[in-house]
VOVO-185818 format. One line per 5 residues: number of its first residue (from 0); their letters; for each residue x, y, z of C-alpha. Coordinates in Angstrom, 1 decimal. Layout:
BEGIN
NUM) a) X Y Z | ...
//
This chain:
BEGIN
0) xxxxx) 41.7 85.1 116.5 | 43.9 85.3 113.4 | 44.8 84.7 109.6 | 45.7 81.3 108.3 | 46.2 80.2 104.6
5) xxxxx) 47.4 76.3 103.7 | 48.3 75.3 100.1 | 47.2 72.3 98.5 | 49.1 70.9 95.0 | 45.9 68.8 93.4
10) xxxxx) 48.2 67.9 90.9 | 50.7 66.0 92.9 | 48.5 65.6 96.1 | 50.9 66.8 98.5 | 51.2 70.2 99.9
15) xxxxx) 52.8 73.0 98.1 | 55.8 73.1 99.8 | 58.4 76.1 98.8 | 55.5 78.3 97.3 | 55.9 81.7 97.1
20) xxxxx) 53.2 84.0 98.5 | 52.3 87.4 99.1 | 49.7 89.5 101.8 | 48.5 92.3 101.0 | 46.5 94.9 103.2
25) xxxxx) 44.0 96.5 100.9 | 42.5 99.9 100.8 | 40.8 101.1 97.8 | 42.8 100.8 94.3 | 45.8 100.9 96.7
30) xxxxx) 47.3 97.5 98.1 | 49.7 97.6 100.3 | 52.1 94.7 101.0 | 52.6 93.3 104.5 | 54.7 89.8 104.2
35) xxxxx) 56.1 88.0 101.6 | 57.0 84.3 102.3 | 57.3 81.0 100.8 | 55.1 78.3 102.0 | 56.5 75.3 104.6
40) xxxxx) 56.5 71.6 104.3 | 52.8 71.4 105.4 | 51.8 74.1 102.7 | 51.2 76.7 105.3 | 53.1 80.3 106.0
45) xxxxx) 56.5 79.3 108.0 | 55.8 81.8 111.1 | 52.3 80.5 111.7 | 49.7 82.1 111.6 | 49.5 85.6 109.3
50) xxxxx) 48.1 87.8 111.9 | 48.4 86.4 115.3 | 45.5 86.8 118.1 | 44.4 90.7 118.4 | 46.4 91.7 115.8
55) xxxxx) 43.9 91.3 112.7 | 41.7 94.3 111.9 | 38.3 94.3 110.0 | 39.2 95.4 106.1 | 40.1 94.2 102.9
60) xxxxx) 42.9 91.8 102.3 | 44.6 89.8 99.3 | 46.7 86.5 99.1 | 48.8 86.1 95.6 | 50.7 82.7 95.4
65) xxxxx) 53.5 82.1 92.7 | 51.2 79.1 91.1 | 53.4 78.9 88.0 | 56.3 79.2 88.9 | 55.9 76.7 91.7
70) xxxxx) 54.9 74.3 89.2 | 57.5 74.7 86.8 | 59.9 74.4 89.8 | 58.2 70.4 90.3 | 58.8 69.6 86.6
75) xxxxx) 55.5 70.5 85.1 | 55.3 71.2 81.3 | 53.5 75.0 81.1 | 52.7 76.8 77.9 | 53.8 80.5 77.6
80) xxxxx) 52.2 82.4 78.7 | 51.0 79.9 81.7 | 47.0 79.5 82.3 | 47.3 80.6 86.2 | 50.0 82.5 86.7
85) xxxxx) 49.8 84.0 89.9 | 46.2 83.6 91.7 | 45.1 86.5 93.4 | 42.8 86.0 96.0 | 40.8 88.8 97.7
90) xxxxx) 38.7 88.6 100.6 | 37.6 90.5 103.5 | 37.5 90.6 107.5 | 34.9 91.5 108.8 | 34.6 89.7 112.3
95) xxxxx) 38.4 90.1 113.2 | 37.5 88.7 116.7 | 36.8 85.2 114.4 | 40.1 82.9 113.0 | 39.7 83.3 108.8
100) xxxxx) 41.7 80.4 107.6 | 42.4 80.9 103.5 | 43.0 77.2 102.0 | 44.1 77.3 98.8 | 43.4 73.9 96.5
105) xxxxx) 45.3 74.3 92.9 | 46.9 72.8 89.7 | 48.1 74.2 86.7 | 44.7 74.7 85.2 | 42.3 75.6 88.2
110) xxxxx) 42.5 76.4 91.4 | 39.5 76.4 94.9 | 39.4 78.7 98.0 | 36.8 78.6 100.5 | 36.5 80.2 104.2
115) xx) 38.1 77.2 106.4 | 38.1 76.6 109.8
//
């Protein structure tokens, strides 16, 4: 049924609108990217869903959002080098004919994922 991510700032409790992000098809050591986008108002990718209906395949897969340099962009005071830089998140499909929706919950200094609905 598809690929969703959504983007929380825990920091700011809002959405983490303008975030840049990254998916990436993965096989083996070798990742390959397939988008590159920055998040919408809500927090979510701005085309809707990653992968629409019939389109996702059963593999390996990885999500990198642009953590610190979203925060920076709000004002946030980061040491160099930053804690979380850019969180990588790897997961896999393996029921493609299932929705995977990717949530992402962060601040500067830790960051939650789960398999949402």
């Amino acid at each position: 049924m598809g690929l969703s991510t959504h983007v929380l700032d825990t920091m700011h409790g809002t959405p983490a609108a303008g975030m840049g992000a990254e998916l990436y098809e993965v096989q083996g050591s070798e990742a390959k990217l397939v988008k590159r986008f920055a998040l919408n108002a809500d927090g979510r990718s701005p085309d809707g869903p990653l992968y629409a209906d019939g389109a996702l395949k059963a593999g390996r897969y990885r999500l990198v959002f642009d953590v610190a340099a979203y925060f920076r962009g709000k004002g946030a005071e980061l040491p160099d080098p930053p804690f979380l830089d850019r969180v990588t998140l790897d997961f896999g499909i393996a029921h493609p004919q299932q929705h995977y929706h990717v949530p992402l919950l962060v601040s500067p200094w830790s960051y939650s994922t789960y398999r949402g609905s």
